[in-house]
GUPA-781289 format. One record per atom (N, C-alpha, C): x, y, z negated; residue in three letters. Coordinates in pm, whole numbers, plus 50000, padded with zeros to 5 digits. Each point is the difference from the previous one (the first is absolute). Layout:
XYZALA;...
This chain:
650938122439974UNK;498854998250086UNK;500324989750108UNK;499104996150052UNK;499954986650130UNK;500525009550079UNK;499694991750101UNK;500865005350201UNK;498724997950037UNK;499125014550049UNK;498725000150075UNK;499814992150142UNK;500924998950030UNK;500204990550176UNK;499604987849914UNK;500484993749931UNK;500194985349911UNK;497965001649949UNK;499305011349920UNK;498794999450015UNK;499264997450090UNK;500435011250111UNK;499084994550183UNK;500374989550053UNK;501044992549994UNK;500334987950026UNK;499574987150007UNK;499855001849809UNK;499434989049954UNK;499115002649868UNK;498805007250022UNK;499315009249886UNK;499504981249857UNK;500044992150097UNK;499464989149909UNK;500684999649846UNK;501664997150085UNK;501074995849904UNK;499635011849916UNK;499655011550003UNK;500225012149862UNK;498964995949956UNK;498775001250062UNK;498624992849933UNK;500154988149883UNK;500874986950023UNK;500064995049958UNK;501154999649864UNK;500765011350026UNK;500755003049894UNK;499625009549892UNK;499185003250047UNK;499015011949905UNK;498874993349920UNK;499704986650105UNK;499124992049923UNK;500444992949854UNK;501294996050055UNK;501084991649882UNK;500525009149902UNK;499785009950013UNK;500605009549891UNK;498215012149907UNK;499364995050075UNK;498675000749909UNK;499555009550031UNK;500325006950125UNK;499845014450001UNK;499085003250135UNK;500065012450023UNK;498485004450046UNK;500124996150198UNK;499724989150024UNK;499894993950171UNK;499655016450105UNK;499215003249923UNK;499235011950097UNK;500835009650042UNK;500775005249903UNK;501485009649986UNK;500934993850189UNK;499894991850013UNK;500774994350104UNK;499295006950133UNK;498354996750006UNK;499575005650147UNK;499635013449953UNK;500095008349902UNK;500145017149957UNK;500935004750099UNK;501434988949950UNK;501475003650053UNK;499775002050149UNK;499634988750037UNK;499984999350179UNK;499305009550067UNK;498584999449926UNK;499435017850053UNK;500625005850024UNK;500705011749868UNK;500485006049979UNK;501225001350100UNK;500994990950027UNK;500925000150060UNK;499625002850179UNK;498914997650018UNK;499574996850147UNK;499685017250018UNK;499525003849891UNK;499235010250010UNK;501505014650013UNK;500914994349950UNK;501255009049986UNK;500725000050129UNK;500064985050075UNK;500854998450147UNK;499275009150054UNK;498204998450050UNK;499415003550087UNK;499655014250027UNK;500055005349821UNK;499875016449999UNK;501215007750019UNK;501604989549970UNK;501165004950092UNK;500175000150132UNK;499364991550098UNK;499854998150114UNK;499415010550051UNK;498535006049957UNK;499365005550035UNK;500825015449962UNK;500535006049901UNK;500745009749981UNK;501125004850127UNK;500684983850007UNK;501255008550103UNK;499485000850133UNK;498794990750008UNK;499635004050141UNK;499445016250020UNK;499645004649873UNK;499145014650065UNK;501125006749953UNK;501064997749937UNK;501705012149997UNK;500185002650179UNK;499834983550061UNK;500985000550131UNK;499065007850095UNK;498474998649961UNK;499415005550098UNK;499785021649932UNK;500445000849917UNK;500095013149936UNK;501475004250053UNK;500954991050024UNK;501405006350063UNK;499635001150161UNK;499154992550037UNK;499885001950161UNK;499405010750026UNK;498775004249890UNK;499395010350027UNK;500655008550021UNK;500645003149854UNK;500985011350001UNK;501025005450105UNK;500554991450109UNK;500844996650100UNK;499095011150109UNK;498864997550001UNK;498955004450093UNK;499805014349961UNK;499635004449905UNK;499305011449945UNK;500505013250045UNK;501835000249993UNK;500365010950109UNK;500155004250109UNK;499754987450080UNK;499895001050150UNK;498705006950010UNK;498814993549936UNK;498325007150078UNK;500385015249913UNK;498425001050093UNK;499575015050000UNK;498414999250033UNK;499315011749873UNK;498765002950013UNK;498944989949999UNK;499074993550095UNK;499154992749949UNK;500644985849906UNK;500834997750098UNK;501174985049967UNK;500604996249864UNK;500505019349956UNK;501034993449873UNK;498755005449954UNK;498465007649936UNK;499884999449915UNK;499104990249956UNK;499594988450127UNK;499614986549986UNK;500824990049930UNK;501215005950026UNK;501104991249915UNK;500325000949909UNK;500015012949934UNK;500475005549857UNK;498554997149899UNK;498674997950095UNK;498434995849897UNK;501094986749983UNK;500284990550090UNK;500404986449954UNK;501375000349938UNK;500695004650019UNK;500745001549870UNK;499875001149858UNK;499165012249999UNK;499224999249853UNK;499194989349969UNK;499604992450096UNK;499024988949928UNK;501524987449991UNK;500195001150075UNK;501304988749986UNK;500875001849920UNK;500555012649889UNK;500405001749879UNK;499494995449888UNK;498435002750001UNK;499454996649916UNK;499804984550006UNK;499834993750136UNK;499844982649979UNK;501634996349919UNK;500985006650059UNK;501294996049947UNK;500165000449847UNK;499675010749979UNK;499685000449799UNK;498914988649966UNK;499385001950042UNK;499014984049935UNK;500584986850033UNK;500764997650099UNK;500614988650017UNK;500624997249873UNK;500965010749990UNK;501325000049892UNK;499654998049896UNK;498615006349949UNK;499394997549897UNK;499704987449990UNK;498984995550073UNK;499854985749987UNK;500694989650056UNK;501165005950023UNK;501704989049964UNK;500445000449913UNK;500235010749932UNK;500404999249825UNK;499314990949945UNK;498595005350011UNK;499164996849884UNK;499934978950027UNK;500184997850093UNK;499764987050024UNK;501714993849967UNK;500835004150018UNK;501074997849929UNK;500705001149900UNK;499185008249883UNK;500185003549870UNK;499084989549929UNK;498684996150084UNK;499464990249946UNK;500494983949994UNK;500864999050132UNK;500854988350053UNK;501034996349880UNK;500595008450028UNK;501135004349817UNK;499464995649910UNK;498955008049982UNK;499374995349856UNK;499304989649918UNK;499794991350147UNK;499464985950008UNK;500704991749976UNK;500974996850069UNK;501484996450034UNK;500654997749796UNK;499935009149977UNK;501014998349883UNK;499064995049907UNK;498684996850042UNK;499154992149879UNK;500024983850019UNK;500674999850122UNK;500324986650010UNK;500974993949999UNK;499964985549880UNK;501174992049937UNK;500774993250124UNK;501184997349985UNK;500844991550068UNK;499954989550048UNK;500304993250083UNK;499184983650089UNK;500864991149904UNK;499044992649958UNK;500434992249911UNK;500174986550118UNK;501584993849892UNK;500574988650069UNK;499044993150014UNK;499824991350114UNK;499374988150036UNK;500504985249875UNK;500585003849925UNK;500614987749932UNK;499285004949838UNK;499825009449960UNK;499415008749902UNK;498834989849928UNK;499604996949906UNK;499224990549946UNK;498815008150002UNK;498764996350052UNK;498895010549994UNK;499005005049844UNK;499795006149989UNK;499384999749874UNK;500185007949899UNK;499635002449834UNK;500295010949953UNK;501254999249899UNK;500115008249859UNK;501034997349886UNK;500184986349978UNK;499354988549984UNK;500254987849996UNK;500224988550097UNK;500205006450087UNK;499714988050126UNK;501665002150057UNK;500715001749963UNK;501415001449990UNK;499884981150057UNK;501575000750016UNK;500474983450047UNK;501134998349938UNK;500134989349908UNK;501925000049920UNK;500944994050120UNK;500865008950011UNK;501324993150126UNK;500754993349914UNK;500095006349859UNK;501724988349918UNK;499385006849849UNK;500984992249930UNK;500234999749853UNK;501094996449967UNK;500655009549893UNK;501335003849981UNK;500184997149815UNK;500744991149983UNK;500244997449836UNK;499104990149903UNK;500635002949885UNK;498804989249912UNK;499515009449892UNK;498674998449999UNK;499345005349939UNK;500474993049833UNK;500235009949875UNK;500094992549889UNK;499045000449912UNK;499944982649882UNK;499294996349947UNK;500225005749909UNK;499435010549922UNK;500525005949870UNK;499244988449910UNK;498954993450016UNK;499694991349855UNK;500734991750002UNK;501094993850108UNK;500624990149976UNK;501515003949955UNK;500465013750022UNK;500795007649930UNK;499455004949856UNK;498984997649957UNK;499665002349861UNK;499065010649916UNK;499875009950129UNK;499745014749947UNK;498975005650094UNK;499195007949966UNK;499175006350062UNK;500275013750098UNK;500185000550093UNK;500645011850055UNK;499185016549982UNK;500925009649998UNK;499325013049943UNK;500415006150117UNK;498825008150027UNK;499925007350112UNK;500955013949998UNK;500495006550128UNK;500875010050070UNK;500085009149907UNK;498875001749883UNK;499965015749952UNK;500314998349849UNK;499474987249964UNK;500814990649866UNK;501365000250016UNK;500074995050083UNK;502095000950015UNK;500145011350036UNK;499835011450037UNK;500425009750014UNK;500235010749891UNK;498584998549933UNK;500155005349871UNK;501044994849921UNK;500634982549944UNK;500724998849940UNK;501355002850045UNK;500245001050105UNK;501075001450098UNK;500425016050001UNK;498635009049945UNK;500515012549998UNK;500165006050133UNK;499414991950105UNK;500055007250118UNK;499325005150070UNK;498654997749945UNK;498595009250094UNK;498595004849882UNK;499875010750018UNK;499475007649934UNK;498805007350039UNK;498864990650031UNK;498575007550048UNK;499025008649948UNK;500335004549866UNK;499125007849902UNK;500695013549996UNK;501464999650048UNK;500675016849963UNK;499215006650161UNK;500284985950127UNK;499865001550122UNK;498155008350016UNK;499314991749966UNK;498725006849988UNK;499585011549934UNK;500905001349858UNK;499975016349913UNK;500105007950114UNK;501344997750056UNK;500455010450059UNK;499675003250167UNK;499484990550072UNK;499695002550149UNK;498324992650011UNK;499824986149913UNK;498454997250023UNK;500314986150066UNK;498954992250000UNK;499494985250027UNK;501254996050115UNK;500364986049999UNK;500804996650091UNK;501745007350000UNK;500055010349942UNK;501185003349969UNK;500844988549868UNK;501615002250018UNK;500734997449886UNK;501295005550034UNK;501014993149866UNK;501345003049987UNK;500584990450015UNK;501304995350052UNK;500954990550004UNK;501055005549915UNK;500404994849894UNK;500855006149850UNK;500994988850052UNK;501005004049923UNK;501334992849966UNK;500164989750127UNK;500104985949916UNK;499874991750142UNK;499424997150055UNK;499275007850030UNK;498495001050123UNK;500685004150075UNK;500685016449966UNK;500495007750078UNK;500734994650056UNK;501444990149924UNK;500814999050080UNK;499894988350125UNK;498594991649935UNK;499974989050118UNK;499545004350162UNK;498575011749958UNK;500185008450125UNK;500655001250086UNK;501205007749941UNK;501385007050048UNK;500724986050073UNK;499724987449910UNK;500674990450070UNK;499724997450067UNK;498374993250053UNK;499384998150121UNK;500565004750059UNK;499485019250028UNK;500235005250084UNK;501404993450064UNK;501375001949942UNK;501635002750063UNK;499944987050061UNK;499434987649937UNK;499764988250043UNK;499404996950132UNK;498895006050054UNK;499194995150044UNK;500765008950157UNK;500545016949989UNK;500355007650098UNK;501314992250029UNK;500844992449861UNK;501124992350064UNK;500134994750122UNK;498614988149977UNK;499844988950074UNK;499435009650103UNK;499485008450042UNK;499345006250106UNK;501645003650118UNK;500555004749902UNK;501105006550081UNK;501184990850019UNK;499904989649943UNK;500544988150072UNK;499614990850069UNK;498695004050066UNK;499414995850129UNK;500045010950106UNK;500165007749975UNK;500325012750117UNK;499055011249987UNK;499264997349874UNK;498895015649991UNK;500965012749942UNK;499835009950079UNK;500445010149977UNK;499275011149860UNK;500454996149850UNK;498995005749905UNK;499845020050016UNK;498604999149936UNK;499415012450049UNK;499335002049864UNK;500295015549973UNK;498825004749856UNK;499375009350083UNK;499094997750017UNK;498835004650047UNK;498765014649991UNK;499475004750056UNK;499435010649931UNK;498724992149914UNK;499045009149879UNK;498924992749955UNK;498875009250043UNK;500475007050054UNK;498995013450093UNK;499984998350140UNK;499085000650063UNK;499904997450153UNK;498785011050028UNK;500224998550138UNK;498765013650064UNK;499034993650027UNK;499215002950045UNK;498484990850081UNK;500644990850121UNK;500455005650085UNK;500484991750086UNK;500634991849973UNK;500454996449892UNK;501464986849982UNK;498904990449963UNK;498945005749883UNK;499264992749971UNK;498854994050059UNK;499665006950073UNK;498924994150117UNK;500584993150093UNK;501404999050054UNK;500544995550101UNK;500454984849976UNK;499784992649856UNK;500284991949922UNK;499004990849999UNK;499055006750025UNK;498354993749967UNK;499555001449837UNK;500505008149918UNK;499775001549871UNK;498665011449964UNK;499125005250131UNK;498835008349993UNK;498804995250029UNK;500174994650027UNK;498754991550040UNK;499644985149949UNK;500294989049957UNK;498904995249851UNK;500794998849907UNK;501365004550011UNK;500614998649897UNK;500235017949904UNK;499125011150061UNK;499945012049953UNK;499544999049850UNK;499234992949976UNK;499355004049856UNK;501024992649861UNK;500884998250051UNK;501284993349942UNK;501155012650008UNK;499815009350078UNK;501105010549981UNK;499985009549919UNK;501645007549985UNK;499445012349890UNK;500505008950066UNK;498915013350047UNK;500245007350081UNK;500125017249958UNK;501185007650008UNK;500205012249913UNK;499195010250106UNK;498935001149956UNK;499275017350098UNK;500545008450036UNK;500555004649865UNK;500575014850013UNK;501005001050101UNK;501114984950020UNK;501144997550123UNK;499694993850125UNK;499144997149994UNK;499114990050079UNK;501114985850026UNK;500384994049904UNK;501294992149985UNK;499344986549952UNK;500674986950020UNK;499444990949938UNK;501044993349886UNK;499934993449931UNK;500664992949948UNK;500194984450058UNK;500754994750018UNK;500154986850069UNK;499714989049909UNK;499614989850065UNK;499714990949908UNK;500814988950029UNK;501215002850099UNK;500844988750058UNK;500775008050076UNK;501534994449989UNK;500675009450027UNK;500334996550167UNK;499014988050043UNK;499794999850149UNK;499295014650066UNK;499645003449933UNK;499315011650079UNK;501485012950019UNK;500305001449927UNK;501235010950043UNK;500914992850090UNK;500604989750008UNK;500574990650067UNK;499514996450137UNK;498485003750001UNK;499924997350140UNK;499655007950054UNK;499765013349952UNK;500305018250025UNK;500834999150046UNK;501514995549934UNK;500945007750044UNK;500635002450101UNK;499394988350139UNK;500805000850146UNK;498445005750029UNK;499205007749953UNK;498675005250057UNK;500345014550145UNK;499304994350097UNK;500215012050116UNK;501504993750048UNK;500254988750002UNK;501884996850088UNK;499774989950086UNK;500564999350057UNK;500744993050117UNK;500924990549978UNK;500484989249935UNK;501234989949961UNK;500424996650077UNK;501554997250036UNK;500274987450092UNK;499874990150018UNK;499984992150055UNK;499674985449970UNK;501244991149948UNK;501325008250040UNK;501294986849916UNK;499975006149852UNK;499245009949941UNK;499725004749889UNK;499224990649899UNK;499064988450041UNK;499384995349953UNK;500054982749989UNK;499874997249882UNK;499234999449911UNK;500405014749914UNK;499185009249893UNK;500375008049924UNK;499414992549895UNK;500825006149888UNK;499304991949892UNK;500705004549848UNK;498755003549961UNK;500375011649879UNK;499334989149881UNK;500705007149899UNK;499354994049834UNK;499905011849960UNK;498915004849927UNK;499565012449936UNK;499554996349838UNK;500515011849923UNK;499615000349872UNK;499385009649985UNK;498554998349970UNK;499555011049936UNK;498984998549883UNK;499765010849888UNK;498414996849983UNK;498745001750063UNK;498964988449942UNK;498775005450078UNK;498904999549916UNK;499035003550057UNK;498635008649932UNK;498974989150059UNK;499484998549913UNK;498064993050085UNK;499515007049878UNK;498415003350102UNK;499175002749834UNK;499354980249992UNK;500194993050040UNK;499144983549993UNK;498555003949996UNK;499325012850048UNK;498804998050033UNK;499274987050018UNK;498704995149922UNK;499614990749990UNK;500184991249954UNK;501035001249925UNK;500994987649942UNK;499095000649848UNK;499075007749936UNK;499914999449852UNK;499644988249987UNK;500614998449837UNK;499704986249961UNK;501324993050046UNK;500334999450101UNK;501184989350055UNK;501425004749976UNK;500604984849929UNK;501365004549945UNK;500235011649898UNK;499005000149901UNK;499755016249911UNK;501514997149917UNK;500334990249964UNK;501264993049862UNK;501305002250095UNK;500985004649927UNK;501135004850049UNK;500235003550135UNK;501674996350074UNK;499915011250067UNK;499944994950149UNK;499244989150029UNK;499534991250125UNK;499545010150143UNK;498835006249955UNK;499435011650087UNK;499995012549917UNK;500805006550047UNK;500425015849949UNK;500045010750115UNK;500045014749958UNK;500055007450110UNK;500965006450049UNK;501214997549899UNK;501495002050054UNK;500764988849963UNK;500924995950113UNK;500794994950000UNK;501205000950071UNK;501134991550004UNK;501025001450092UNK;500124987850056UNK;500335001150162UNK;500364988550028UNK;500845001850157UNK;500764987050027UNK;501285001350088UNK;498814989950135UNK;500015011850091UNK;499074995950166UNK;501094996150076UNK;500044991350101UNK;501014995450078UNK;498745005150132UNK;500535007550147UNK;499495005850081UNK;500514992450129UNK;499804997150131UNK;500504995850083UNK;499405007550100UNK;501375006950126UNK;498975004650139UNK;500514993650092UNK;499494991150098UNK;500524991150117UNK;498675002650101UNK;501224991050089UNK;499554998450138UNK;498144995549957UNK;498974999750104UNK;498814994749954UNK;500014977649994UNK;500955002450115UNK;500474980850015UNK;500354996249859UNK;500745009549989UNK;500754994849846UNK;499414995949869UNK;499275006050007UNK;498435006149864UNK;499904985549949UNK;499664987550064UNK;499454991249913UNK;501254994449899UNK;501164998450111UNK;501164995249988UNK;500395008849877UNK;500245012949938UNK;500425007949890UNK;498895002149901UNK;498724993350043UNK;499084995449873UNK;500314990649913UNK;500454990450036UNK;500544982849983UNK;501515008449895UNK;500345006950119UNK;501765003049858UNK;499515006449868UNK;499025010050048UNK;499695007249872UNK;499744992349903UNK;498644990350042UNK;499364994649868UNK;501024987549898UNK;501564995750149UNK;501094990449944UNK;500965009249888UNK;499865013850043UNK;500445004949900UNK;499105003749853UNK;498935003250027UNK;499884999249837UNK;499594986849977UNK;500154989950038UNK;499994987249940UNK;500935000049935UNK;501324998850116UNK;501405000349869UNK;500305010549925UNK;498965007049945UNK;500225014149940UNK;498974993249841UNK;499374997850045UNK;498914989149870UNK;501094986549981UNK;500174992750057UNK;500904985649969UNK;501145008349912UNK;500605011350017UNK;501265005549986UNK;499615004149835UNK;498714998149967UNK;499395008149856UNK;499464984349931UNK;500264992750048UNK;499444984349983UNK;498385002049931UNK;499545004950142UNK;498455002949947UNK;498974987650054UNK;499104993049978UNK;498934992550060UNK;499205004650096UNK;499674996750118UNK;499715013750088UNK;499074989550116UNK;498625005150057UNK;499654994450117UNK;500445008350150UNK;499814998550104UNK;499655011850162UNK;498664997450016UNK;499355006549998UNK;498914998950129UNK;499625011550085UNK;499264998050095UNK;499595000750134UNK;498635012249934UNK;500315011049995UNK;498475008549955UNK;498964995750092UNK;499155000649990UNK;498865002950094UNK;499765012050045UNK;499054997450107UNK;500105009850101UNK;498845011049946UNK;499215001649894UNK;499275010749955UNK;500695008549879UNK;501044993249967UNK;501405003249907UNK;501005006250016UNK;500065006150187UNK;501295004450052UNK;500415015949937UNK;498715003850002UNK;500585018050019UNK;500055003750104UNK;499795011050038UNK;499755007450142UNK;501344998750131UNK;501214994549955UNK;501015000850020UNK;500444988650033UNK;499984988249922UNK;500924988550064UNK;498814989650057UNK;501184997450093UNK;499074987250101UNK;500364981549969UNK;500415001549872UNK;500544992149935UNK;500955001049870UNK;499304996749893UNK;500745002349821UNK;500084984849933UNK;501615004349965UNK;499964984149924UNK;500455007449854UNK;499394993549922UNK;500025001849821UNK;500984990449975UNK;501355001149875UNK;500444990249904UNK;499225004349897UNK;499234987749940UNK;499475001749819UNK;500734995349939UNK;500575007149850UNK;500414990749884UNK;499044992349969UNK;500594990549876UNK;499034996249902UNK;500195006049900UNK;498695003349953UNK;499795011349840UNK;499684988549943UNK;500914994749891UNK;499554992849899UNK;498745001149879UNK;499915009049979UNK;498745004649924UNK;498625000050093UNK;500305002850096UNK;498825002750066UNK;499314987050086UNK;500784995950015UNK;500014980450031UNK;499875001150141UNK;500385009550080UNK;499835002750147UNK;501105003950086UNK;500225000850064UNK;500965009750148UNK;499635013050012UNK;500615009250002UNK;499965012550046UNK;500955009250059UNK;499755008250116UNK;501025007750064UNK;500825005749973UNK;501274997149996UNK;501415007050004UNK;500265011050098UNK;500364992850113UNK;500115004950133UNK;499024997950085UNK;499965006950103UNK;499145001550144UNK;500955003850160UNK;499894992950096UNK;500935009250056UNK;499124997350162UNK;499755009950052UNK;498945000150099UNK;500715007450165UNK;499404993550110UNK;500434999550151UNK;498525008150004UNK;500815018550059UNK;499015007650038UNK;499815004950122UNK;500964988350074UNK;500164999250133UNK;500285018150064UNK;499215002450099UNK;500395015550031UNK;498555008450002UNK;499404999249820UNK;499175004650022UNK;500545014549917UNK;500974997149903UNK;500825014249948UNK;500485007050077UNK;500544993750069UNK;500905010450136UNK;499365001350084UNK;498604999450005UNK;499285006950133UNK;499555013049908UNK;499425001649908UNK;499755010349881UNK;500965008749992UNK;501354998649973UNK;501025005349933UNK;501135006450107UNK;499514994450122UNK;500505004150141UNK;501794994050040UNK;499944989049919UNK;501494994150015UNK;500364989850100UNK;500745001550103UNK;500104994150104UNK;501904994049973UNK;499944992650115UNK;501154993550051UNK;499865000950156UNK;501265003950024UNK;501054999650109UNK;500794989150050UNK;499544991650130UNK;500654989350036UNK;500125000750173UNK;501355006249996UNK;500115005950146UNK;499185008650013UNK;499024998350107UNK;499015015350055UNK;499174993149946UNK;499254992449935UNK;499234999449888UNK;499745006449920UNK;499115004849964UNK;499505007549838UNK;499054992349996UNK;499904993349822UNK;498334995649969UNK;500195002649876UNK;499234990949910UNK;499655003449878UNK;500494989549952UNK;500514999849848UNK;500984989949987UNK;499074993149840UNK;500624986349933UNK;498915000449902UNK;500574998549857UNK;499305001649929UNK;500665001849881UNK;498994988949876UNK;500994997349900UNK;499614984749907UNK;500645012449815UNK;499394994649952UNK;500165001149861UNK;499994986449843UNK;500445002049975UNK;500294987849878UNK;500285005949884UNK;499654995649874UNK;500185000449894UNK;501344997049933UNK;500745002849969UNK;501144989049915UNK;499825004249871UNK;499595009649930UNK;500034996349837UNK;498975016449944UNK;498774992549991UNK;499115008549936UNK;500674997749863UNK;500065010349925UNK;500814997149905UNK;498834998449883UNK;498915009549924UNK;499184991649894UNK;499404985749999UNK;499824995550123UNK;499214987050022UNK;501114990049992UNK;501535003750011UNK;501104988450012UNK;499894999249865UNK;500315013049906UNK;500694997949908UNK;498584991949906UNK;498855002150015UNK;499104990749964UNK;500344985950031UNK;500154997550149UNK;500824983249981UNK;500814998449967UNK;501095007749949UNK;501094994149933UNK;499954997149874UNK;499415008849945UNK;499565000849861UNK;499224987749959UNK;498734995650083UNK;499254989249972UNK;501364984749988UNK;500025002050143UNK;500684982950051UNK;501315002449936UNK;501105007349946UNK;500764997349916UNK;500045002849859UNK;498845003949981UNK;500024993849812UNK;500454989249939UNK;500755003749874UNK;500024989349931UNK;498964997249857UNK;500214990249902UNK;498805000949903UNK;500295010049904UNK;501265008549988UNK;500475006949909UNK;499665016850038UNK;499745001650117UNK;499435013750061UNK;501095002150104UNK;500974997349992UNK;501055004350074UNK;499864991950189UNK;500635007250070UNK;499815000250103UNK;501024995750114UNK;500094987550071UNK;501464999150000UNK;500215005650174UNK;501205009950043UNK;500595004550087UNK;500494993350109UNK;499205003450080UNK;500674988550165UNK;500685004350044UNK;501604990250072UNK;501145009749953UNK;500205010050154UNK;498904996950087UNK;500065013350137UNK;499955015849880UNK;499444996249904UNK;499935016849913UNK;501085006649904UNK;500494983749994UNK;501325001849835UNK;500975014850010UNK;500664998850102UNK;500635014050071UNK;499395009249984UNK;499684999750005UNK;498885021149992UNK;499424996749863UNK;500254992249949UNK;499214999649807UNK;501214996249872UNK;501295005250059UNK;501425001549925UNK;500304990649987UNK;498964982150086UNK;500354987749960UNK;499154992449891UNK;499485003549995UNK;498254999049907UNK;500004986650056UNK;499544990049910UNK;499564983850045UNK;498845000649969UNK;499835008449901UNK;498634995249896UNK;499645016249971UNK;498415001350026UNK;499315014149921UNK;499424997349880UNK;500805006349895UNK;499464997049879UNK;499465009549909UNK;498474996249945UNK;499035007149908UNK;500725006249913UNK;499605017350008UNK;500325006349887UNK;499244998049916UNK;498765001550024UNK;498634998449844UNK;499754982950049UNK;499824996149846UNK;499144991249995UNK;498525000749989UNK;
């Protein structure tokens, strides 16, 4: 959530960030009501406590006409005191509840506009000419099938649409990513983390994952538990309700876990192999710093999965999301896209987003700097969704024979594998 002083301050700037993110302007002067209406009915509360303790001060001294003039106003002054309280809750449960429907202040640098209005910062590699190499390129699920490594028809028998299997060397390239990708994490200083795939309401609401991104969750009734759909959300639970030091920080975790989306709304899109699915695994890189720091450990994140894609010799753009593209949460998201050869386009690998301190005002996580306490902020990044990589690897290193050739950041974790080669023809 924002900093309500930062609303009364400067109610424009949220206005105008609510505007850029497509969302409802009005929600902003609700807030301010609401909030005015919570100071003033607290104001008005402790003033009739102090004048209910003075009374009280009085009440044993009189006698006869005096105290039972005083004890009628007592009883009426109990009862104003319960309605105060009441309508201090109630105006601060509404404050709350306002409050968390509203998205994060988007950067002033943020490109305005919707899914397409993105801005390219760079481009990474050469895209290849397969007609001038000779051959027509076969898409992620063609090579997979000959490759013996992904299996979407046992996946749908057995769980339904968007499911599959990773067989043989599917499996083991997975497995490689993964050791690969937590390598390089933990030889930058992320501390790796397996994660829970269950969270409570609070981890998940405190994330911004309830509000427009809810109809994308999978939520167990009977536990009242969610399933995560990023293993940022347990990760940024986990200092939930603390206090940090400040020579404690930067913190900075890599988490493995699986995750769940149902892709609500997605029908039709990406239906052919295993591009958009509803489980997957993938390795989150997490960051909690100072709030100064935030832009400065956006910039490392997204340098790291750059050299995390260069390291897979993948073709890859950055850009700049737009600001109706953020998610309730970051105040700035930068995307790497591969290139999908089949598909003749760019598409998202990684994401890694500056959510400034709108998690840790939610999640109640502060920092300690001297007699300081504030709220400290926290960044998330992608380093290796693992079905959508192994789709670019599969595409951009084909050869014309089916086989698949091994970039050697993976050779190690694949017994030394140069080349993935077709079991079926």
């Amino acid at each position: 959530m924002i900093d309500l002083r930062l609303l009364r301050e400067d109610p424009d700037r949220v206005r105008a960030s609510q505007r850029a993110r497509g969302e409802d302007v009005a929600l902003v002067d609700a807030l301010l009501s609401a909030d005015e209406r919570r100071r003033s009915s607290g104001v008005r509360f402790d003033e009739l406590r102090a004048e209910q303790r003075q009374l009280g001060k009085l009440i044993p001294k009189a006698s006869g006409d005096e105290k039972a003039e005083l004890l009628k106003k007592a009883g009426q002054l109990a009862a104003d005191v319960k309605a105060a309280d009441a309508e201090r809750d109630a105006a601060d449960a509404e404050t709350k509840e306002l409050l968390l429907q509203l998205g994060n202040l988007v950067h002033p640098d943020v490109p305005v506009g919707g899914e397409e209005d993105f801005v390219t910062l760079e481009t990474h590699g050469t895209i290849r000419d397969f007609g001038a190499e000779g051959f027509e390129p076969k898409d992620h699920l063609e090579l997979g099938t000959l490759l013996g490594a992904i299996d979407v028809e046992r996946g749908a028998k057995v769980s339904g649409s968007r499911f599959y299997f990773l067989t043989g060397v599917g499996a083991l390239l997975e497995l490689a990513l993964v050791n690969a990708a937590i390598a390089q994490a933990t030889a930058a200083g992320f501390t790796p983390m397996l994660t829970p795939a269950l969270v409570r309401p609070q981890s998940m609401a405190g994330t911004g994952f309830l509000g427009q991104a809810a109809q994308d969750v999978y939520h167990l009734d009977n536990d009242d538990l969610y399933l995560v759909g990023t293993s940022e959300v347990p990760l940024a639970a986990y200092h939930m309700d603390e206090i940090l030091d400040a020579d404690r920080l930067p913190l900075r975790y890599a988490g493995f876990s699986p995750c769940f989306r149902r892709e609500a709304g997605s029908h039709g899109k990406d239906t052919r192999g295993i591009f958009r699915v509803h489980q997957f695994d993938k390795v989150e890189m997490f960051s909690y710093v100072a709030p100064e720091d935030s832009e400065a450990e956006h910039r490392r994140l997204l340098e790291w999965e750059k050299q995390w894609l260069s390291s897979l010799e993948l073709p890859f753009r950055v850009i700049d999301v737009a600001s109706a593209d953020l998610g309730a949460s970051a105040a700035r998201k930068f995307d790497c896209e591969a290139w999908i050869p089949t598909q003749g386009k760019y598409r998202e690998l990684t994401s890694t987003s500056d959510c400034t301190e709108f998690q840790s005002r939610r999640l109640q996580i502060r920092v300690r700097d001297g007699k300081q306490v504030r709220p400290l902020a926290t960044l998330n990044g992608t380093l290796c969704a693992v079905p959508r990589t192994i789709v670019a690897i599969l595409e951009n290193h084909q050869q014309a024979d089916g086989s698949v050739y091994v970039p050697p950041v993976l050779r190690p974790y694949l017994g030394g594998r140069e080349v993935l080669e077709p079991v079926a023809k």
